[in-house]
C-alpha positions in Angstrom: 2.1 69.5 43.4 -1.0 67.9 43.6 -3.1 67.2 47.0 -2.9 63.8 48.7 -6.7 62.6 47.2 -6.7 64.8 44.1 -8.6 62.3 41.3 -10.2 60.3 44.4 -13.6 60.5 43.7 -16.2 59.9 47.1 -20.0 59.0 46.4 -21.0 60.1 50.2 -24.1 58.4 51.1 -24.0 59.6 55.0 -26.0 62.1 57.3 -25.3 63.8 60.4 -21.5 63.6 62.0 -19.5 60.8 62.1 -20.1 60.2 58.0 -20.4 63.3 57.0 -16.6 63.7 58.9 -15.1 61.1 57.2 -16.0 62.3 54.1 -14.9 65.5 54.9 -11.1 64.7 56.1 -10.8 63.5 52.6 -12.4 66.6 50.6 -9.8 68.4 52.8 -6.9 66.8 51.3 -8.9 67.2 47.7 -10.6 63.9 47.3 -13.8 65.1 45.0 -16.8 64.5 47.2 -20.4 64.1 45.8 -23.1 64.1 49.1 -26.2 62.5 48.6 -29.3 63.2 50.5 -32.8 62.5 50.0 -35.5 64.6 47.9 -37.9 65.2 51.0 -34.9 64.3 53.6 -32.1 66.7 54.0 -29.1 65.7 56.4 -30.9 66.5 59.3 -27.8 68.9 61.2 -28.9 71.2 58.4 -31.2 72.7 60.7 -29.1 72.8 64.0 -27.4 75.2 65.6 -28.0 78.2 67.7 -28.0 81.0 64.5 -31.6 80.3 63.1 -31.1 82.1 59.5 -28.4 79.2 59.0 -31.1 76.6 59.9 -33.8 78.5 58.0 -31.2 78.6 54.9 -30.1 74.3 55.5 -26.8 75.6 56.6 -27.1 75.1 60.3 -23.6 75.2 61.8 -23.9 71.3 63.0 -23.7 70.9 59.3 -20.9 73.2 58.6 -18.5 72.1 60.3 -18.0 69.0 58.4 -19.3 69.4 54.5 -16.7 72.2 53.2 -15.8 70.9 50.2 -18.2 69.0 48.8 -20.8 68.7 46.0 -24.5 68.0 47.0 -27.1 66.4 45.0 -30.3 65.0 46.1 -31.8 61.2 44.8 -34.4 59.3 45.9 -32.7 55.7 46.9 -36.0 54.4 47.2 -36.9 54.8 43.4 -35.9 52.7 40.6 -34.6 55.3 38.7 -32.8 57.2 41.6 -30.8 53.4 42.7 -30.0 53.5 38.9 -28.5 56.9 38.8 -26.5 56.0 42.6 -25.2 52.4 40.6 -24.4 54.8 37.5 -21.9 57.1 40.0 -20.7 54.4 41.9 -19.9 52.2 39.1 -17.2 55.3 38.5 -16.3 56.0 42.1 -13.0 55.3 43.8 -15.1 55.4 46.9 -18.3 54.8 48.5 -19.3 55.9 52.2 -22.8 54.9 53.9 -24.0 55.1 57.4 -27.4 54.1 57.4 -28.6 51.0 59.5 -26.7 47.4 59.4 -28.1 46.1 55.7 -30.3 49.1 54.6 -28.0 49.5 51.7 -28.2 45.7 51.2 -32.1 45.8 51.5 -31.9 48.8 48.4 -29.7 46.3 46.3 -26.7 49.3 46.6 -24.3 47.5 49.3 -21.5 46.2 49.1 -21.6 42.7 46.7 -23.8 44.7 44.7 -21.5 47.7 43.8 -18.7 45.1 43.6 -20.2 43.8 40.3 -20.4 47.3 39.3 -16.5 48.4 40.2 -14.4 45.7 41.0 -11.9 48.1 42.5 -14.5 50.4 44.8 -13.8 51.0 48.4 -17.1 50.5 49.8 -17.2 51.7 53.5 -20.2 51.0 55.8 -19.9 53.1 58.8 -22.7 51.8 61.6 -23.5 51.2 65.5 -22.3 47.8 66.0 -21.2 45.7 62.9 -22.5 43.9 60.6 -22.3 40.9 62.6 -23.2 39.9 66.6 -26.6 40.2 68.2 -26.7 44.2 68.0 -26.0 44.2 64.7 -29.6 45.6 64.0 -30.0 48.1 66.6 -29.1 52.1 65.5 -27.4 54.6 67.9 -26.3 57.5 68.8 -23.1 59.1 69.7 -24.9 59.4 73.2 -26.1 56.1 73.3 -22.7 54.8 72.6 -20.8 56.5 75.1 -23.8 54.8 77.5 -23.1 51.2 76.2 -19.3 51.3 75.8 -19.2 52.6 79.7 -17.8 55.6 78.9 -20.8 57.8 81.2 -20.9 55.1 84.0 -16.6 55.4 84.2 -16.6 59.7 83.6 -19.7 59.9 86.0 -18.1 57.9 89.1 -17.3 60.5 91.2 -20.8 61.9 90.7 -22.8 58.4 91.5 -24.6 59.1 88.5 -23.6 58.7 84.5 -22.7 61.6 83.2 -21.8 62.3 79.1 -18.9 64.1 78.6 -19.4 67.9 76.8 -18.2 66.9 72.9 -19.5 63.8 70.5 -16.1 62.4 70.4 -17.0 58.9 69.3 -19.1 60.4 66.3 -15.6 62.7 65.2 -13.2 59.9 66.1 -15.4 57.2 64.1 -15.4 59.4 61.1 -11.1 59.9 61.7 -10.9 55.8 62.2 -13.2 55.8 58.8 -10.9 58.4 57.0 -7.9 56.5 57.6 -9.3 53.1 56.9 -10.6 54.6 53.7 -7.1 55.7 53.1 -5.2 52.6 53.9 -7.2 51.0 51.3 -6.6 53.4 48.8 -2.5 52.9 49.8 -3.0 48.8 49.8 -5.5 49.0 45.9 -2.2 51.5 44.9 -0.1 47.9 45.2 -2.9 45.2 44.5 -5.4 47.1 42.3 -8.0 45.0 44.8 -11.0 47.2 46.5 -12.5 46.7 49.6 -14.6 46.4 52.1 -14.6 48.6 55.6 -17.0 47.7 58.2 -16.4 50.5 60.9 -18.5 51.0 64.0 -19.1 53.9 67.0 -19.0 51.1 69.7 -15.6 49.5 68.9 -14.3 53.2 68.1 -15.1 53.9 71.4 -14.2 51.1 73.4 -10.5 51.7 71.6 -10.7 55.1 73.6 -11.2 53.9 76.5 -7.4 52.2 75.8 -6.1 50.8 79.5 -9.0 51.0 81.0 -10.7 48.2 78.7 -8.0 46.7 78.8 -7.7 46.2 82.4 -11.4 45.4 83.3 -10.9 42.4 80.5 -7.8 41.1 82.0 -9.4 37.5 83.9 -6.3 36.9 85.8 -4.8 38.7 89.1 -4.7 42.3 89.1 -4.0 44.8 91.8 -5.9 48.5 92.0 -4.0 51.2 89.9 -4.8 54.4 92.2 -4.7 57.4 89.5 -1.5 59.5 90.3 -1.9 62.9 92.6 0.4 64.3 89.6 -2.6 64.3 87.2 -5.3 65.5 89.1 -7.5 68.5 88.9 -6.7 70.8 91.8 -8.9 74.6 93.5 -6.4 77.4 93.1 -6.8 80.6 94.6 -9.3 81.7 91.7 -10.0 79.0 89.7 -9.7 75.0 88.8 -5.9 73.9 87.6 -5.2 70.4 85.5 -1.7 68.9 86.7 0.2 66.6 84.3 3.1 65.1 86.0 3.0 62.1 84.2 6.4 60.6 84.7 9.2 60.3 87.2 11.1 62.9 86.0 8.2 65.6 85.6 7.2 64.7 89.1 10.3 64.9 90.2 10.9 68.3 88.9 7.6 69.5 90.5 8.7 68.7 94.2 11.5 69.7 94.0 10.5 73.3 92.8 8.0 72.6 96.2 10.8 71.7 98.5 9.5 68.5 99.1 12.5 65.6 98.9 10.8 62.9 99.7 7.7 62.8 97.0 10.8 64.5 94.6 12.9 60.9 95.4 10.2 58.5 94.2 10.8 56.4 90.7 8.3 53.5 90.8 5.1 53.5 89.9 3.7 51.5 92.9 5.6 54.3 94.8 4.1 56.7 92.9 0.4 54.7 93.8 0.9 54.3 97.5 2.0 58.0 98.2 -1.2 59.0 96.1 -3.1 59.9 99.2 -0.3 62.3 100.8 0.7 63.5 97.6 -2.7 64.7 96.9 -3.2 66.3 100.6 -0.6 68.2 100.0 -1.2 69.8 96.7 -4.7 70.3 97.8 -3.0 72.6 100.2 -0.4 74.5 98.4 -2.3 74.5 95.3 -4.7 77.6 96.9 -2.1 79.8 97.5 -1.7 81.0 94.0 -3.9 81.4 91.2 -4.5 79.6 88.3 -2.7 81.6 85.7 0.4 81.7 88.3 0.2 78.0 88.6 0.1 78.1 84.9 3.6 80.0 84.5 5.2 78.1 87.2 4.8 74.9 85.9 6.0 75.8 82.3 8.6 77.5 84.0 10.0 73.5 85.4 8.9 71.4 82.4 5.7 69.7 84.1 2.9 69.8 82.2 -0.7 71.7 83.4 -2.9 74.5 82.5 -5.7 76.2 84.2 -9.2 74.9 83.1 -10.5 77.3 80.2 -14.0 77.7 78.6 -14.0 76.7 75.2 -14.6 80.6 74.4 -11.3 81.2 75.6 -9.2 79.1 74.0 -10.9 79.8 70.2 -9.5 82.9 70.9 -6.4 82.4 71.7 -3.3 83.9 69.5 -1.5 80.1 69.7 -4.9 78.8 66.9 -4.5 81.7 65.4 -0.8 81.4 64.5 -1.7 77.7 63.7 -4.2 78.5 61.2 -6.4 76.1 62.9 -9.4 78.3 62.4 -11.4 78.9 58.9 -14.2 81.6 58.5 -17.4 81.2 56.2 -19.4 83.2 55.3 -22.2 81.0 54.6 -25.5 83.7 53.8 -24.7 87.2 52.5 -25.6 89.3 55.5 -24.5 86.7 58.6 -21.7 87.2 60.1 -18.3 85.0 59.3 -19.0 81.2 61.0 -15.1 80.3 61.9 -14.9 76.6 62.0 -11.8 73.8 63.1 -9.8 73.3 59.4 -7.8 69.9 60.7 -5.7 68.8 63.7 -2.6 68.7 61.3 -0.6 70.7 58.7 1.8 69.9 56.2 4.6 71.5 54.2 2.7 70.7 51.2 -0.7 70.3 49.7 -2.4 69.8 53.7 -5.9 69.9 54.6 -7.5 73.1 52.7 -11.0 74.6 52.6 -11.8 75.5 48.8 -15.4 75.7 48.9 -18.4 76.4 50.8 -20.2 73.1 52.6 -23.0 73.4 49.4 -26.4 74.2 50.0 -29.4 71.4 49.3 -29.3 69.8 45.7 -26.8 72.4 44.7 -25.2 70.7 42.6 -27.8 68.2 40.9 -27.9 69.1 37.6 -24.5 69.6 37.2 -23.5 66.0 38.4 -26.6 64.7 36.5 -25.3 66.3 33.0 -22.2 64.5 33.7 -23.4 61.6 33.3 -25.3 62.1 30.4 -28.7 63.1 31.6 -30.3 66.1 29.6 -32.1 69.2 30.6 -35.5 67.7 30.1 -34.7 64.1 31.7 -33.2 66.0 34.8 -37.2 68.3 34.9 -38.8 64.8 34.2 -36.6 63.2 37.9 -37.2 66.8 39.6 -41.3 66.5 38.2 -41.1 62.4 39.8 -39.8 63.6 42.8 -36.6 61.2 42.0 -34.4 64.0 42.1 
């Protein structure tokens, strides 16, 4: 059996996250990745993270996480000889990622129409703020400064008067997922056409998608009424801690009064129903919610089928048996000496050939000279690139 990208080759032209993870969901599933970074500019998340020998070694755990994997060779993009060596891989690429600014690539006479003429059949996928069309097209961002612009701070920071970022880059991770599976849909559709093609992905569209009813609702023109959020899927004080309900449905929340002896929130099975009793429903769990403690809330809901868990530090739940069973969790050990980094494998597995770490994320230039002898470069033309400062 092989893996689902075995023979998919990846020219990986991105820094940072949302690239860089995009590139990485398909080295899982053994597409052959080859990252390129400049001579005198490393992918920057080399030297983040809180353990400084990683940093000091360009293996800071922001980097990691997402460039297992993976080959690394550095080029100069800027030189003659360095665009001649990127046109030389991509001519043989299945795939070609960038994330630099909106035309940067275009500028260097490496985007899209240009590769084209090289590889008819390429997947060429730009990966960038806003497009590569509208009035923002130009600008560069952030996963920060797109969660400001797609009102994702203003909307989480509401019941604080003040915006307020959620704790995790999620529109950098779920760009490079949206990325990964538009790269892969193209690869299913050249399969049947043997036709490339071109993926213009961007953070603020990912993240406007994430924001799902909520967009949708503030761009409805027409008449709309107020959708109260449900008392069932609050966050309630226990006796020793904070507890997330999710009684989603009729039937969950039917379940949970019932278990609480109260008929007449247990009888209701409409959603305006479920909106205009918000207020008492929510009095009343405020209540009866700090008589037990989290963990007991925990059991007692699992115990009737309604969904909810006590709120957990991120410590806790890396440690928890469940990941461990799951084989979520992969351990590196990165420097001789440092103690094992344990970092997310994928969100999925699969009976065969799933998502599998086979190599180390590859230290700077690692792998240079080998990809340059494989395309016919000798020992003295790579020290003449290395003495130019091309490679």
């Amino acid at each position: 059996m092989t893996a689902p990208f075995e023979g998919i080759s990846v020219l990986d032209a991105t820094h940072v996250l949302a690239g860089p993870y995009c590139s990485y969901m398909l080295a899982l599933l053994g597409a052959s990745v080859i990252k390129i970074e400049g001579p005198d500019m490393p992918d920057p998340v080399r030297g983040r993270g809180p353990v400084q020998a990683l940093n000091d070694a360009g293996l800071g755990l922001n980097y990691v996480i997402q460039n297992g994997n993976k080959r690394a060779m550095t080029l100069d993009l800027k030189s003659d000889e360095g665009k001649a060596i990127f046109r030389t891989l991509a001519a043989k690429a299945d795939v070609v990622i960038e994330n630099f600014r909106t035309g940067a690539f275009d500028a260097l006479g490496l985007g899209y129409d240009d590769i084209r003429a090289l590889n008819a059949k390429v997947i060429y996928c730009s990966i960038t703020a806003f497009g590569h069309e509208g009035e923002w097209a130009g600008r560069t961002a952030y996963d920060p400064v797109i969660q400001a612009m797609s009102g994702i701070t203003e909307r989480t920071g509401a019941a604080f008067d003040m915006p307020v970022m959620p704790g995790a880059p999620f529109v950098d991770y779920a760009t490079g997922l949206n990325a990964a599976f538009a790269v892969a849909s193209a690869l299913f559709r050249r399969e049947r056409t043997g036709q490339g093609e071109r993926i213009d992905c961007t953070m603020l569209e990912t993240a406007l998608i994430m924001t799902g009813p909520a967009m949708a609702a503030d761009a409805y023109q027409g008449e709309k009424h107020a959708t109260p959020r449900e008392a069932g899927t609050d966050c309630y004080v226990t006796k020793d801690g904070y507890f997330q309900l999710g009684a989603y449905n009729f039937r969950q929340n039917a379940r949970l009064w019932q278990a609480l002896d109260v008929a007449e929130f247990a009888a209701l099975n409409s959603w305006p129903e479920m909106w205009d009793n918000a207020p008492a429903m929510r009095a009343k769990l405020t209540e009866v919610m700090t008589t037990r403690t989290a963990a007991e809330w925990e059991a007692f809901c699992a115990s009737i089928g309604v969904p909810g868990a006590r709120v957990q530090k991120l410590q806790e739940v890396i440690a928890a048996d469940h990941l461990k069973t799951r084989g979520f969790l992969h351990e590196y050990s990165p420097i001789p000496g440092i103690e094992g980094v344990s970092i997310p494998l994928a969100a999925f597995r699969c009976n065969e050939d799933g998502p599998k770490l086979t190599s180390e994320p590859p230290k700077f230039g690692e792998h240079t000279d080998e990809i340059l002898a494989s395309i016919g470069y000798s020992t003295g033309d790579i020290a003449r690139l290395r003495a130019a400062s091309v490679v």
